[in-house]
C-alpha positions as a Markdown table, in Angstrom:
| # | Residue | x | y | z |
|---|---|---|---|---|
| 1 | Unk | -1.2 | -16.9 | -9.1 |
| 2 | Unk | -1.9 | -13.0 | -9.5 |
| 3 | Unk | 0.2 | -10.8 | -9.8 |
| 4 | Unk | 0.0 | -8.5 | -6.7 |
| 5 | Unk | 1.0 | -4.5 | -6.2 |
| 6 | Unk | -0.3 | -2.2 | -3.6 |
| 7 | Unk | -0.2 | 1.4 | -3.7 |
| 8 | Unk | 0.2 | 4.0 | -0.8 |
| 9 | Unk | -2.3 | 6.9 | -0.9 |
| 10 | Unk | -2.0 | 10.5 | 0.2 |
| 11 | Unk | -5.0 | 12.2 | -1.3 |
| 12 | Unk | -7.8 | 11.7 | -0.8 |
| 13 | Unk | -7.7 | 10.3 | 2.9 |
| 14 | Unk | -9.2 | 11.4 | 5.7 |
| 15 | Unk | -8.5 | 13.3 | 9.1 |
| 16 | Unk | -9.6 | 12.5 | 12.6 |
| 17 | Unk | -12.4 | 14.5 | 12.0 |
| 18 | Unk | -13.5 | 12.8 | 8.7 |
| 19 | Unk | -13.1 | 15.6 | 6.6 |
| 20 | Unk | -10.4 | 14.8 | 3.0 |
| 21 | Unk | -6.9 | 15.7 | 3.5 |
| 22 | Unk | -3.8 | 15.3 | 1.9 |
| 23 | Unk | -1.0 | 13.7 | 3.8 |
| 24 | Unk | 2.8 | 14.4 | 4.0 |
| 25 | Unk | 4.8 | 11.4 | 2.0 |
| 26 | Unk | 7.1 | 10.1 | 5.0 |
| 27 | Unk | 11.1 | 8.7 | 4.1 |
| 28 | Unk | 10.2 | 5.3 | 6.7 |
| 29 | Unk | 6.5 | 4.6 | 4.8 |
| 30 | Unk | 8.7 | 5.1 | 1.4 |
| 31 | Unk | 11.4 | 2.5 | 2.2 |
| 32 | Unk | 10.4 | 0.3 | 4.9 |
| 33 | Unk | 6.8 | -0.5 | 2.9 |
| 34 | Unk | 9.3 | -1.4 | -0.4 |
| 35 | Unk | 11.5 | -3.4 | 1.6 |
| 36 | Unk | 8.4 | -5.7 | 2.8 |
| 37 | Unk | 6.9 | -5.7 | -0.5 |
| 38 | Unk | 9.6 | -6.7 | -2.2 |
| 39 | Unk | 10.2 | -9.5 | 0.3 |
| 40 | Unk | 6.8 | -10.9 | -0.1 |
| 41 | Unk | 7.1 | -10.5 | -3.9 |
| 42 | Unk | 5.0 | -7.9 | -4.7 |
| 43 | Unk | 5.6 | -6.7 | -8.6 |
| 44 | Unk | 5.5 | -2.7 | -7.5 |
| 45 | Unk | 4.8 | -0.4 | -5.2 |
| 46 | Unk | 2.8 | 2.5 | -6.1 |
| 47 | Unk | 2.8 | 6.2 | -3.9 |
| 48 | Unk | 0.0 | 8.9 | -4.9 |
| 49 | Unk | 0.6 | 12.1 | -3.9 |
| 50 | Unk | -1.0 | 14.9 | -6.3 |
| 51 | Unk | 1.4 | 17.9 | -5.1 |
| 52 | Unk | 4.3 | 17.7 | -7.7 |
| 53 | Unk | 6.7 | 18.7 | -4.6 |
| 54 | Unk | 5.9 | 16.2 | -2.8 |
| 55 | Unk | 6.4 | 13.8 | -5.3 |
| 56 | Unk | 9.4 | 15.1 | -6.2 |
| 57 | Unk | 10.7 | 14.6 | -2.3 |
| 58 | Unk | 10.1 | 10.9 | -2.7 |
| 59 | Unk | 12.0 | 10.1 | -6.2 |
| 60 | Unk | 14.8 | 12.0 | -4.1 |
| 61 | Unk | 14.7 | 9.0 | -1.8 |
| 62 | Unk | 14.3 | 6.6 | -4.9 |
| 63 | Unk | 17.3 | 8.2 | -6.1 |
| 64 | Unk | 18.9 | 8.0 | -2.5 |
| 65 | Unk | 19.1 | 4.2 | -2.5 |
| 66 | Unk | 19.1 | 3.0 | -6.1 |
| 67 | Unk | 22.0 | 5.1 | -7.1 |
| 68 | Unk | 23.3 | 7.6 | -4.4 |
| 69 | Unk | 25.1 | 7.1 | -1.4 |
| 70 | Unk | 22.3 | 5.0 | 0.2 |
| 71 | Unk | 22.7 | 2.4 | -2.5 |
| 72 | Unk | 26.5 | 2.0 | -2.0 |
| 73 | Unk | 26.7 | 1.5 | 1.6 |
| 74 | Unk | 23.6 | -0.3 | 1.6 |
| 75 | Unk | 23.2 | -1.9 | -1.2 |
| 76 | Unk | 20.3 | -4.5 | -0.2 |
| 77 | Unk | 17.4 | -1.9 | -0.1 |
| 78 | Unk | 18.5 | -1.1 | -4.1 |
| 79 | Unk | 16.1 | -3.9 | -5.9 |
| 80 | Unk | 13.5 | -3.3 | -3.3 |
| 81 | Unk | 13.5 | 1.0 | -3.9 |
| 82 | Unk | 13.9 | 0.2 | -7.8 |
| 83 | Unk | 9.9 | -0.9 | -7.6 |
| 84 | Unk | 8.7 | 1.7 | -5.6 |
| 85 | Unk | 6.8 | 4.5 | -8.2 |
| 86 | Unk | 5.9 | 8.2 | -7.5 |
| 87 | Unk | 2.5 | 9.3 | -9.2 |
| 88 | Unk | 0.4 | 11.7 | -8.9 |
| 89 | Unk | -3.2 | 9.8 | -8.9 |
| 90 | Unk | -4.6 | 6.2 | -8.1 |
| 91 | Unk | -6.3 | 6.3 | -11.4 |
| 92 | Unk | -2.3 | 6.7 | -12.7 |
| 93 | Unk | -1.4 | 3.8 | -10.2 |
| 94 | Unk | -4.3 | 1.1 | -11.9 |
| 95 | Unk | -2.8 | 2.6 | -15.8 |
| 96 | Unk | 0.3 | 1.5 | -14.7 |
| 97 | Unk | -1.1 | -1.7 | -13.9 |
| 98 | Unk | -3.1 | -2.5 | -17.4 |
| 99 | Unk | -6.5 | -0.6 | -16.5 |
| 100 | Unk | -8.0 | -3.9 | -16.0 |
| 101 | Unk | -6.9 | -4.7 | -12.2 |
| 102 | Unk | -9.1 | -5.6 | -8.6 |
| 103 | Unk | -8.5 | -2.7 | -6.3 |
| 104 | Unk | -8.8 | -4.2 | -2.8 |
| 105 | Unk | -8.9 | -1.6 | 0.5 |
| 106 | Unk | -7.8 | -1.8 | 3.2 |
| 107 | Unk | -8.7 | -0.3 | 6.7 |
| 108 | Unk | -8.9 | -0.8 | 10.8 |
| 109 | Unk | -12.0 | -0.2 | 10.8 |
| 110 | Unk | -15.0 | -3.1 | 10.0 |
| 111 | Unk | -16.1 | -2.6 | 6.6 |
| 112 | Unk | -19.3 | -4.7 | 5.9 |
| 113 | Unk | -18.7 | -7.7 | 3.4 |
| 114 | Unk | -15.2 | -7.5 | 4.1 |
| 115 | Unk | -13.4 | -10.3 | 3.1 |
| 116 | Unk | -10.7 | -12.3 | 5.7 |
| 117 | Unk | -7.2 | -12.4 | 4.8 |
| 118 | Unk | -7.1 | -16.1 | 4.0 |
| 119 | Unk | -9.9 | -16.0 | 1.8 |
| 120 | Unk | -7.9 | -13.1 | -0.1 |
| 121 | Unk | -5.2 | -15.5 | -0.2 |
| 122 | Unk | -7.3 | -17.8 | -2.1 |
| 123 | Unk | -8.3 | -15.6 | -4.4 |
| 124 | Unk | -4.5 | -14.5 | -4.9 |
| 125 | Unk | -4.0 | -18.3 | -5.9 |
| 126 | Unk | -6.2 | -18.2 | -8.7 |
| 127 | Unk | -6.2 | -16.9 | -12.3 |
| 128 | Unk | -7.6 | -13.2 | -12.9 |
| 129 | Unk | -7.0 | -10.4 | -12.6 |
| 130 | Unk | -3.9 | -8.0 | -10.9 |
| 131 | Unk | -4.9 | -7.2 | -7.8 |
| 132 | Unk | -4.0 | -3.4 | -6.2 |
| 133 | Unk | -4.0 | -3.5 | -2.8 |
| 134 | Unk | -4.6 | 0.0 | -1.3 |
| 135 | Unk | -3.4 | 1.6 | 1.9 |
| 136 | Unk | -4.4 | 4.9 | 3.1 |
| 137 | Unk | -2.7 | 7.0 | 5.3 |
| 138 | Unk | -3.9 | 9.9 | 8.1 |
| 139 | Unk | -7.2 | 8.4 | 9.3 |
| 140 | Unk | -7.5 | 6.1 | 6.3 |
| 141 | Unk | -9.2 | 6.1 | 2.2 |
| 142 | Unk | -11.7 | 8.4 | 1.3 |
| 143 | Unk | -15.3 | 6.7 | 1.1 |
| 144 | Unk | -14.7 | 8.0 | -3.1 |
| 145 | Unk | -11.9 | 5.2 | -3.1 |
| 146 | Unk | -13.3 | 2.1 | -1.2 |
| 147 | Unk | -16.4 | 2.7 | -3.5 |
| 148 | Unk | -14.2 | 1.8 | -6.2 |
| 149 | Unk | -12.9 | -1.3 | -4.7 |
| 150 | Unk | -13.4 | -4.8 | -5.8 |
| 151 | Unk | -12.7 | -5.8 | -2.4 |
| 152 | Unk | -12.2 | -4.9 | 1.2 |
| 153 | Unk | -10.0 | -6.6 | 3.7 |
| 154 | Unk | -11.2 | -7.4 | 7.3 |
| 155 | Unk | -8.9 | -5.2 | 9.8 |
| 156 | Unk | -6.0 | -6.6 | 11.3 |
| 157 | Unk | -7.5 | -7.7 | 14.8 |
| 158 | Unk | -6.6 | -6.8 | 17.7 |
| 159 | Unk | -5.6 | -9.0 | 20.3 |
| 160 | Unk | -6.1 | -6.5 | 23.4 |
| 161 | Unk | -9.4 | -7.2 | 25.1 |
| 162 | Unk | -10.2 | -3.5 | 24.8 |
| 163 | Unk | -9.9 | -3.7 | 20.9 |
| 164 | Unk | -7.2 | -1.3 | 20.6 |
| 165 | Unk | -5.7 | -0.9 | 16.6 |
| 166 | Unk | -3.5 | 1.6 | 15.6 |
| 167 | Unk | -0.9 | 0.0 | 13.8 |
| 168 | Unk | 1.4 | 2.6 | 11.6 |
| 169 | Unk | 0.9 | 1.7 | 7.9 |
| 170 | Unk | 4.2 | 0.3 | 7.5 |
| 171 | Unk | 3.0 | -2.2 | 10.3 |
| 172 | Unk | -0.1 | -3.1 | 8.9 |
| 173 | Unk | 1.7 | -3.3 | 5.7 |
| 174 | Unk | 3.6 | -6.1 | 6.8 |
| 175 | Unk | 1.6 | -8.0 | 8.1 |
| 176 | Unk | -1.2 | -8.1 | 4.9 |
| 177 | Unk | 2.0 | -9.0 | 2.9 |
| 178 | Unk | 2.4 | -11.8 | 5.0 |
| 179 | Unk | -1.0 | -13.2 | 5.5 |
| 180 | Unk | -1.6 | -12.4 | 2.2 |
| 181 | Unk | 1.7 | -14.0 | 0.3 |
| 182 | Unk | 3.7 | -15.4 | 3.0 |
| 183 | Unk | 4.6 | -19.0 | 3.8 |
| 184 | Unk | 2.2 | -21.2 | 5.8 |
């Protein structure tokens, strides 16, 4: 089995026009998406953000629940927050990993050659190498990122006959962890 992380990305991502922004880091995409990785046994989870005060913001919340008042009256989300990690880069996200890591994107839009989530799951069974799963946020990654990846993941389909898929990244979160690592 491989050891899985994923990483949340705020730069470079794109608008609803296409153009690369940088996204505001949100308190719910910080602790809800550690809660479900740690449930599915993910090893870490990685947030990018290059602005130092946003970063800053989110080791508050870090801080918050592994050993301010959020930790003792809710003690449960501590060992889920403790693997959440604030750096500025994805580049910093794959060192943290080993350098030598599959980064596999992820999107709601079709990506030719994208692989389905059971076939991911596969892959996850066998030896080789970490794999980073990477989740944009806004409008989703910059084309600079999923040219980097080893992978991309089919979309999470929609079961409304008019195709509608707008899950919030915490959502779609989830569920990869699930089809990816969850019992069958």
């Amino acid at each position: 089995m491989r050891r899985l992380a994923a990483v949340l990305v705020h730069h470079p991502v794109l608008d609803r026009q296409g153009a690369i922004v940088t996204t505001a880091i949100t308190n719910l995409d910080l602790h809800d998406i550690a809660r479900s990785a740690h449930t599915y046994g993910l090893t870490q989870l990685f947030v990018v953000h290059p602005v130092a005060a946003q970063r800053e913001l989110a080791l508050r919340v870090r801080e918050h629940w592994t050993e301010g008042s959020g930790a003792r009256r809710i003690p449960d989300r501590t060992p889920a927050m403790r693997g959440l990690e604030v750096l500025p880069t994805l580049d910093d996200a794959v060192r943290a990993l080993g350098n030598d890591v599959e980064l596999w994107t992820t999107s709601a839009s079709k990506r030719p050659g994208a692989i389905t989530h059971g076939a991911a799951r596969e892959r996850l069974a066998t030896d080789g190498k970490p794999v980073l799963l990477v989740f944009g946020t806004g409008w989703g990654l910059a084309e600079a990122i999923c040219a980097r990846a080893d992978a991309h993941l089919e979309p999470i389909p929609s079961l409304r006959a008019d195709g509608y898929n707008h899950l919030s990244v915490r959502a779609a979160a989830a569920i990869l962890f699930d089809r990816l690592c969850g019992a069958r």
